[in-house]
TORTILUM-911015 format. One record per residue (C-alpha): residue number from 1; residue in one letter; y, z, x. Coordinates in steps of 0.001 Angstrom, whole numbers, m for minus. Each point is the difference from the previous one (the first is absolute). Example, Ala and Ser with C-alpha at 12.3 -4.5 7.8 and 13.67 -1.06 7.14 Angstrom:
<vexpas>
k: 1 r: a y: m4500 z: 7800 x: 12300 .
k: 2 r: s y: 3440 z: m660 x: 1370 .
</vexpas>
This chain:
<vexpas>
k: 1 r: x y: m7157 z: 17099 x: m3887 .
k: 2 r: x y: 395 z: m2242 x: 2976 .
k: 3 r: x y: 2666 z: 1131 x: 2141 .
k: 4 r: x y: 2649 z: 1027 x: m2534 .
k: 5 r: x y: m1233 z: m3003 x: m1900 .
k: 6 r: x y: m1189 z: 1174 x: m3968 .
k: 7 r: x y: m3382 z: m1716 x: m956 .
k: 8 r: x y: m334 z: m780 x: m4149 .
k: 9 r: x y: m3807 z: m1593 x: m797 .
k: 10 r: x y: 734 z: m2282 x: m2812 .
k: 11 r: x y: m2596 z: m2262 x: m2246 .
k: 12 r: x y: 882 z: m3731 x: m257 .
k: 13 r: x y: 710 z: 359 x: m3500 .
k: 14 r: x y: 2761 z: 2787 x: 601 .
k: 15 r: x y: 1688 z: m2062 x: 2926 .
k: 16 r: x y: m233 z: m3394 x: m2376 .
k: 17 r: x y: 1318 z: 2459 x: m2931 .
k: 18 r: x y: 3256 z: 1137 x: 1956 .
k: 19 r: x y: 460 z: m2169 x: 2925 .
k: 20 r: x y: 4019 z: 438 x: 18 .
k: 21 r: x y: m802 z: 3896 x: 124 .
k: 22 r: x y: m2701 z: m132 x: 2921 .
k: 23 r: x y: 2281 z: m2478 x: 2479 .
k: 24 r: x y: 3339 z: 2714 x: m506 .
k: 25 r: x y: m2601 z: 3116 x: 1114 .
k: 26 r: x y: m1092 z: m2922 x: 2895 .
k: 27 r: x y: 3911 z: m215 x: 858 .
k: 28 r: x y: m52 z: 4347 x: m325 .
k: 29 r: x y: m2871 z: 129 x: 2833 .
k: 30 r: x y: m2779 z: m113 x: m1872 .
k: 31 r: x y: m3178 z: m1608 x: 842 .
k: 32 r: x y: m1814 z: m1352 x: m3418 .
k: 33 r: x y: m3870 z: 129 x: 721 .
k: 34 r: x y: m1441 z: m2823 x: m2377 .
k: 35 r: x y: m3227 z: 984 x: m1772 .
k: 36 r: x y: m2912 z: m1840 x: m1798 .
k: 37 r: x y: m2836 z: 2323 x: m861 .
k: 38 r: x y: 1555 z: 2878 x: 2170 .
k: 39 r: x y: m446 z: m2702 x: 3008 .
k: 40 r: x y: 3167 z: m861 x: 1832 .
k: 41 r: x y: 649 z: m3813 x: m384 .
k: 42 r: x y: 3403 z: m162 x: 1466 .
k: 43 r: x y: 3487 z: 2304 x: 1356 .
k: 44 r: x y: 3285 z: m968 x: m1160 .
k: 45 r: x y: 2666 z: 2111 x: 3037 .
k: 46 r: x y: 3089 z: m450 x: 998 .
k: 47 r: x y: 859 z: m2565 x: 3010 .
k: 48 r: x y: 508 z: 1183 x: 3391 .
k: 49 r: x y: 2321 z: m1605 x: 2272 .
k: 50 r: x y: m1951 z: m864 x: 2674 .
k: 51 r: x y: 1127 z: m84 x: 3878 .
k: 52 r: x y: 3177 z: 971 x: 1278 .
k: 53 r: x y: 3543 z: m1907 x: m632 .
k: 54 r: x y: 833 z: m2279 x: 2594 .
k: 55 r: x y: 3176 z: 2495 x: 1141 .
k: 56 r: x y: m2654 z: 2667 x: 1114 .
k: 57 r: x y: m1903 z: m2657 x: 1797 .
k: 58 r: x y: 2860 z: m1316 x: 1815 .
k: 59 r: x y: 1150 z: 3645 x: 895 .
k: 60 r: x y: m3275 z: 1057 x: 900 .
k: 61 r: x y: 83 z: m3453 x: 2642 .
k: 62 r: x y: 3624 z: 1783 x: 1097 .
k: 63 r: x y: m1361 z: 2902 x: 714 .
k: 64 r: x y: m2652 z: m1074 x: 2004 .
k: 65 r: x y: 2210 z: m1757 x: 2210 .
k: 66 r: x y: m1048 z: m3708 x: m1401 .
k: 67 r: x y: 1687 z: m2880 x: 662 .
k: 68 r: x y: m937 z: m1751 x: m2974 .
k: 69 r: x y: 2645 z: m1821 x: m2236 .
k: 70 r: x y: 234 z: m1642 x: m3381 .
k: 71 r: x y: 595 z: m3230 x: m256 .
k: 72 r: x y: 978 z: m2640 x: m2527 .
k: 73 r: x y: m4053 z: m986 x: m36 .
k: 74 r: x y: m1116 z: 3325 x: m474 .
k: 75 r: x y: 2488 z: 1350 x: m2323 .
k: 76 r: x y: m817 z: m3414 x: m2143 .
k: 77 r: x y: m3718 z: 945 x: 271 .
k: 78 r: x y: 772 z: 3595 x: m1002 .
k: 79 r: x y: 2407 z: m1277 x: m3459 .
k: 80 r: x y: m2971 z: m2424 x: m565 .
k: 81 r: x y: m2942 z: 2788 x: m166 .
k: 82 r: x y: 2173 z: 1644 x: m2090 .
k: 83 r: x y: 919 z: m2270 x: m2680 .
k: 84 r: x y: m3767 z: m682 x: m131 .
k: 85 r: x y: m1134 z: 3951 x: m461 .
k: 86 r: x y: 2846 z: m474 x: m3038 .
k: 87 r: x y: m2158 z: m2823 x: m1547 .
k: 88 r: x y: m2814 z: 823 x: m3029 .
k: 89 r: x y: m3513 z: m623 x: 1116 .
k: 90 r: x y: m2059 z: m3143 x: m1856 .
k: 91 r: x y: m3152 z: 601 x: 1297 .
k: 92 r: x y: m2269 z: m2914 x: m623 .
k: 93 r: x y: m2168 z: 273 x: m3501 .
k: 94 r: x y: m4014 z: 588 x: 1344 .
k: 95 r: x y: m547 z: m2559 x: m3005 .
</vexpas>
């Protein structure tokens, strides 16, 4: 276990076998350890949120006694980041 996370060691073959079945333990917690020849190759684990939403930042400025304010840049900037963080990855091919 890591943290309360479950750990399953699977072979290639058993994640390629089932691969619907190994993403809905994923979305249960569990962290899929990929195996070839009892070496780990890969992890499959559930996302993380990472950072803190924007309404803790601004009330963590508040509390602190900042004068800082949103404006129609910023929020724009803020929207933007997000619709990109929404948008698949196409990494480019190491042809």
């Amino acid at each position: 276990m890591i943290g309360n996370m479950a750990v399953v060691h699977m072979s290639e073959a058993e994640v390629v076998k089932d691969i619907a079945s190994v993403l809905a333990q994923v979305r249960q917690g569990v962290e899929v350890v990929v195996e070839q020849d009892h070496r780990a190759v890969a992890v499959i684990k559930p996302s993380q949120p990472v950072g803190r939403m924007i309404s803790e930042v601004i009330a963590d400025l508040k509390a602190r006694g900042s004068g800082a304010a949103m404006d129609e840049d910023f929020a724009r900037d803020i929207e933007e980041g997000i619709k990109a963080q929404r948008q698949p990855w196409n990494p480019p091919s190491w042809g």
